[in-house]
N, C-alpha and C positions, 0 to 999 in steps of 0.2 A: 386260550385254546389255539388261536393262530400260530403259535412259538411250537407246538406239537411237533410238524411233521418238521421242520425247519433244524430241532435240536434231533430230531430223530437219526436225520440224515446224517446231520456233524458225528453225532455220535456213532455211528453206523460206520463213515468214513475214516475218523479217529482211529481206531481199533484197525479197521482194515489198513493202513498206513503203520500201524505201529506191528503187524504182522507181516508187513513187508520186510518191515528194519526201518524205518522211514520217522524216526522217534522222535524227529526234529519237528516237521513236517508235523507227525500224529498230537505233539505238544500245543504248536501251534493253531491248530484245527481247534482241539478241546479247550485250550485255557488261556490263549493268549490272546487271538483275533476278537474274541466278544469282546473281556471290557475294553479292551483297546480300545476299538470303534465306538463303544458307547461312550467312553470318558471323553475320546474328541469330538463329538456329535456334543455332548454336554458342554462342553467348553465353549462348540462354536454357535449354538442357538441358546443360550440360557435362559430365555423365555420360557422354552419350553420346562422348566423345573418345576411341573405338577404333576399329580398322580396321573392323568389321562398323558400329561406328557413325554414323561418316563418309561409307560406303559410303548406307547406310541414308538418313541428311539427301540426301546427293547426287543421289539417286534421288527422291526425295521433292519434292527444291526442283526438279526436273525435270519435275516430270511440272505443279507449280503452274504454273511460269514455263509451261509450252505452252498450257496452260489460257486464261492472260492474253494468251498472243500471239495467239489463235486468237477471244477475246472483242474483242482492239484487230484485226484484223483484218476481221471483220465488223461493229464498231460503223465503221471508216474506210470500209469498200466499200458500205454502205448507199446512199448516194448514188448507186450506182452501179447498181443494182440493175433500173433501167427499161429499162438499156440493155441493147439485142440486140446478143451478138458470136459471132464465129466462129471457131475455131480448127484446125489442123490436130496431131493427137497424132504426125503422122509427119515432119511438120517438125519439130516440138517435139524425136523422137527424133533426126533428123538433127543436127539445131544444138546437141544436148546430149548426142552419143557425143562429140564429139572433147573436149568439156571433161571428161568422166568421166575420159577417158586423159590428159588433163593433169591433175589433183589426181592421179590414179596417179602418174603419171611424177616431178613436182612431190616426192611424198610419198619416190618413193626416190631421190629425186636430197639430199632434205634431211636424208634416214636415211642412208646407204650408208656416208657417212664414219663416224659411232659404230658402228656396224654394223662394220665391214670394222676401224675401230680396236681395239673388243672380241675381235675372232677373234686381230688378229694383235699387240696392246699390251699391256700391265699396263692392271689395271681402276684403278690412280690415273690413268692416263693419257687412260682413257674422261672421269672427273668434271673434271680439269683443262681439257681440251677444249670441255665442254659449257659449263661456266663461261665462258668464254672466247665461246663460241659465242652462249649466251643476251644476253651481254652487248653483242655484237657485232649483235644483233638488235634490238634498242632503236631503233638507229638505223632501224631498219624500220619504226617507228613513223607517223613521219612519210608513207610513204609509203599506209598504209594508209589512214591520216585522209583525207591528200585522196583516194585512191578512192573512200571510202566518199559522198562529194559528187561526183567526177568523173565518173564510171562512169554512172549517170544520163544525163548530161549529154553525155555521149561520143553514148550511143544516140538521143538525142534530134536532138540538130544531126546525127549521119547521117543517120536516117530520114527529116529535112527536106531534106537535098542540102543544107546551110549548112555548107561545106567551110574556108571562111573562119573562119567561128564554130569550128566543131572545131578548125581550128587555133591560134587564138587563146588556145583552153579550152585548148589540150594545154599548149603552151608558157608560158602563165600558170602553170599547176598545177607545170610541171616549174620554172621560175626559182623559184616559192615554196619549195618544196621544196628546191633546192639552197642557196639562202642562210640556211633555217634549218637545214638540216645542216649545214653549212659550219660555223661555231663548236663546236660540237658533236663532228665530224670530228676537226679541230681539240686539241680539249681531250682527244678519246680518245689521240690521238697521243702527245700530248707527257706524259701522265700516265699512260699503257695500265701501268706496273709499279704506281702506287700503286692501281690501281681493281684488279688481279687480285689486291692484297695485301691487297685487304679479304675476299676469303672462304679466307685465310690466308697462311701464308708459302710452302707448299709449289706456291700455286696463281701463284705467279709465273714458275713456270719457261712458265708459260702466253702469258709478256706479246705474245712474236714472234706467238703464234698470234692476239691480241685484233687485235695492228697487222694483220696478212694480212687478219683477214676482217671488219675497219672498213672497209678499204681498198677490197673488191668490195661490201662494201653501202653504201659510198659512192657510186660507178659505179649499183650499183643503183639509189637517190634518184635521182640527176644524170640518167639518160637518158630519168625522168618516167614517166608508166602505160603503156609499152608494151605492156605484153602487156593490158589491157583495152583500150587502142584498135584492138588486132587482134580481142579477141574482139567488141567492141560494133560493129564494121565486117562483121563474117560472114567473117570470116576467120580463124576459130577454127581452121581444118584447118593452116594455114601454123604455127599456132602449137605444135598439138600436133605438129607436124612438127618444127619447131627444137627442143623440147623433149624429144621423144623421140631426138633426136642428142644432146642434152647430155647425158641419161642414160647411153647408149652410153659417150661418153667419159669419163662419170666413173666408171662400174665399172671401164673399161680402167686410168684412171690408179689408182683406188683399191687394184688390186691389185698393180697396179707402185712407187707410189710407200710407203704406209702399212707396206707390211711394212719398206720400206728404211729410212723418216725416220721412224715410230712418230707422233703425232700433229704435227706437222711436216710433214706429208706430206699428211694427213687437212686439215688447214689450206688449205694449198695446193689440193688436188684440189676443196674446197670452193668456194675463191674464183676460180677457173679455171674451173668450170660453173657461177658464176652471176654473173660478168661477161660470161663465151660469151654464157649465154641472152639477156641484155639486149642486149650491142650487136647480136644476130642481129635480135632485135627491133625496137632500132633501126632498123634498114637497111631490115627488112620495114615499117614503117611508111613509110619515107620512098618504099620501091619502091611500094605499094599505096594512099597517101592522098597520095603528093607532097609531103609536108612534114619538117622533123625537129622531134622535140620538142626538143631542145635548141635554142634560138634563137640560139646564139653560132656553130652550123653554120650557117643560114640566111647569111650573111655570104659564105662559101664556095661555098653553091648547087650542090654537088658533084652533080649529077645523076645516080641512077641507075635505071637501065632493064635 
């Protein structure tokens, strides 16, 4: 509970940093300056390598890193300082319920499966899963990197009316993104038994599960930042709307399917709600900005209204 307000802030600073342009800085804040300090903190007390002690550094390197985010934030906004603005705190709360209910939503649509697998599987069948899962997440990677550059840039060409430019950003970022997943897709395929039989032998019977959910976080990559070009467009409400149906359907299926196919199921029901979410996404970007990110649709020009 100490670590609360402490990631609050980084995270709070993060983001404002990386809406500045400031990506280096925003990288640094969220993903580098923790384990950094903790891994040297670890090195240089190794006494402390128990659960209360670990605890203890964590809390520790938490409260430094906010310190530093909250000094690089006021040394970057100095500049900024002569300028008179205005704000409204009741838009702010408008614009920023419907994204509260989407990390809610987001959080148990990305639990439910381990969740729902633990009530009704063997607990080796929880760890083979997540393995499989974590793994299956990498590929995620990719998509985060260019948000963490796109998203900016998204709100930017909205707020100007450069509809064109927004397009151009979308569909850039999304062809980037599929062709360097694309190998990678690829290689998890054809090799998914020897990568699960690196965290043992027993973690193969996992491999079906790595192909199922390579497969929707492939679709994921390929259909480019949808869900930030709804949220950076003020169409955040459409969002938590599709979002909150995909959860629907995945409790639905997670209790129909997981108890029948045991993590099999949990697979399945996973990559069925976050294929849903995207191509819903899809559609709603094309319905609300007129474009699709995928540019191999544009060809098709399937229009819809």
């Amino acid at each position: 509970t100490i670590r609360i307000i402490p990631f609050s802030v980084i995270t709070i600073v993060s983001e404002s940093l990386r809406g500045l342009k400031k990506i280096g800085w925003s990288q640094m804040t969220e993903n580098i300056w923790t384990p950094a300090f903790t891994l040297l903190l670890l090195i240089m007390i190794p006494y402390y390598h128990t659960l209360e002690g670990i605890v203890l550094i964590w809390n520790t390197v938490s409260i430094i890193v906010m310190i530093i985010a909250l000094f690089t934030w006021i040394r970057t906004t100095t500049r900024f300082a002569h300028i008179k603005t205005h704000y409204s705190f009741r838009f702010l709360i408008h614009s920023g319920y419907p994204l509260f209910l989407v990390m809610i939503l987001n959080m148990i649509i990305c639990w439910s499966s381990t969740i729902f697998l633990g009530i009704f599987a063997e607990n080796a069948d929880v760890g083979i899963y997540n393995a499989a899962a974590r793994t299956a997440n990498l590929m995620n990677f990719l998509l985060v990197s260019v948000n963490t550059i796109a998203a900016p840039k998204f709100a930017e060409l909205f707020h100007i009316n450069d509809m064109q430019g927004l397009k151009r950003s979308a569909q850039d970022s999304t062809r980037l993104m599929f062709w360097l997943s694309l190998p990678v897709f690829i290689i998890v395929m054809i090799f998914s038994k020897n990568i699960m039989g690196i965290f043992g032998d027993q973690f193969i019977t996992g491999t079906a599960i790595l192909m199922i959910l390579s497969t929707s976080q492939f679709v994921n990559v390929s259909t480019g930042s949808v869900g930030y070009l709804l949220m950076m467009s003020g169409n955040e409400k459409l969002l938590r709307n599709n979002i909150f149906g995909v959860a629907i359907i995945n409790i639905i299926l997670s209790v129909w399917l997981i108890p029948k196919y045991g993590m099999l199921g949990a697979g399945v029901v996973s990559a069925i709600s976050l294929t849903l979410q995207n191509v819903i996404s899809l559609l709603l970007v094309k319905r609300k900005l007129n474009f699709w990110t995928i540019p191999f649709f544009e060809r098709f020009n399937m229009v819809i209204k």
